[in-house]
C-alpha positions in Angstrom: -157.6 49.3 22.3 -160.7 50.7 23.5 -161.1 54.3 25.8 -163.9 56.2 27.4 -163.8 58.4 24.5 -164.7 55.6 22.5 -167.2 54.5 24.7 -168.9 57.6 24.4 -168.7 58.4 20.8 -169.6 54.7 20.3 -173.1 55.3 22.3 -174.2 58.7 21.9 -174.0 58.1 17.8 -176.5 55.4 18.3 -180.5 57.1 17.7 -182.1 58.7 20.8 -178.9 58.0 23.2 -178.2 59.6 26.1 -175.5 60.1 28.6 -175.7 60.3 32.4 -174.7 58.9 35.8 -175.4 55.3 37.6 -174.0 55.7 41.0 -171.4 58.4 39.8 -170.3 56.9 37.2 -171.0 57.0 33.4 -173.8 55.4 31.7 -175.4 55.3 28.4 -179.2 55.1 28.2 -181.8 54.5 25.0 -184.9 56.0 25.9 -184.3 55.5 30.0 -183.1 52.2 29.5 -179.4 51.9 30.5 -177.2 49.4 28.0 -173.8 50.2 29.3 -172.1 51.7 32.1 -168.3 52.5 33.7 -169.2 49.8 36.3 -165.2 50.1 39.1 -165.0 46.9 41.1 -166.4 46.8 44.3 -164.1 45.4 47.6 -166.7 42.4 47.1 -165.9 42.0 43.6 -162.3 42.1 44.1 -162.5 39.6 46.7 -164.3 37.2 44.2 -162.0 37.6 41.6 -158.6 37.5 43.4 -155.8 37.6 41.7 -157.9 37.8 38.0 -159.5 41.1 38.9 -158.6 43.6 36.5 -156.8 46.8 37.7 -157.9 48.7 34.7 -161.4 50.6 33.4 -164.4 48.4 33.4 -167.2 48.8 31.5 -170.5 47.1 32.1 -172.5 46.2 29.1 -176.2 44.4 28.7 -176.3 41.6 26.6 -179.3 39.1 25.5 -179.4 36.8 27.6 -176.9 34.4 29.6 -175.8 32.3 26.7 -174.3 35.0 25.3 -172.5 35.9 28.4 -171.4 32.5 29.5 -170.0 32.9 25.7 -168.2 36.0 25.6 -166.5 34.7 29.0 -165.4 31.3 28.1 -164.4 32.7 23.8 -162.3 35.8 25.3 -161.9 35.6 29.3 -158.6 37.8 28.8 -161.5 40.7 27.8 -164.5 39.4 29.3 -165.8 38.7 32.7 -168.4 38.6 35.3 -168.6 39.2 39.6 -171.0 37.3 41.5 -172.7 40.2 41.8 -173.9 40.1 38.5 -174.9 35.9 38.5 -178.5 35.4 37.0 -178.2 39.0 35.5 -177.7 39.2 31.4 -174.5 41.6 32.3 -171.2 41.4 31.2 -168.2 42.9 32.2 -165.3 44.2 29.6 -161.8 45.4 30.7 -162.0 48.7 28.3 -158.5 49.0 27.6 -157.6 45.1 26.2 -161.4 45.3 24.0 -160.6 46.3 20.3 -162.4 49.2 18.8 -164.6 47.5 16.5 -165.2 44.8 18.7 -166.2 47.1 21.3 -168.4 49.1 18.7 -170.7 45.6 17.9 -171.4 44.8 21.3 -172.7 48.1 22.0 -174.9 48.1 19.6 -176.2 44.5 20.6 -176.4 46.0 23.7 -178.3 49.5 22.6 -180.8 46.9 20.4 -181.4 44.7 23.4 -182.5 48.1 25.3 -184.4 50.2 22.5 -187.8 50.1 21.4 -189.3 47.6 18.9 -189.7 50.5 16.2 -186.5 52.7 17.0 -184.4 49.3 16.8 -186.6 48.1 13.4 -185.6 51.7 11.9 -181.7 51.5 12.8 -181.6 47.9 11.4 -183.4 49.6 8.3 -181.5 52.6 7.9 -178.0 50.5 8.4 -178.5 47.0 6.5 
């Protein structure tokens, strides 16, 4: 399963990645545009969830668009979640240590080519396919 080391390696060896803080914590950014991010529940989000929220690492990860993370939610919900906090937002929330590796390594780069520039995402998708 997945770790922050992963996370990290997983990010910063995607083109013109950088690594900083949101709130503290983590976060991953293609040209200022953050795609994933150590995102701890909240007393809110704990309160929402009950007995379903995670005591593990969270990781918060753009994705398209709500299809995919009403998806990813109702395909894997033992990996996969969301907090109200996040309703109407194209977010989804992955407990880091029950995500595999290479599972972990596709979303973030759906989430990196969500975030990136037209050209810089057209070259990757070039340079990899």
């Amino acid at each position: 399963m997945a770790t922050w080391e992963d996370v990290a390696r997983i990010a910063l060896g995607l083109p013109e990645t950088t690594e900083g803080t949101s709130y503290g914590s983590p976060a991953w950014t293609v040209k200022g545009k953050k795609f994933t991010w150590e995102r701890p529940l909240r007393k809110a989000d704990i309160a929402a969830l009950g007995d379903a929220a995670p005591e593990g690492a969270v990781l918060a990860v753009r994705v398209p668009d709500a299809g995919v993370k009403e998806s990813l939610v109702a395909t894997d919900p033992d990996v996969y979640f969301t907090t109200p906090h996040f309703d109407g937002y194209p977010i989804i929330l992955v407990q880091l240590d029950r995500i595999p590796v290479p599972e972990l390594e596709e979303l973030l780069v759906e989430a990196w080519l969500d975030q990136a520039p037209k050209r810089l995402a057209e070259e990757y998708l070039g340079e990899t396919h």
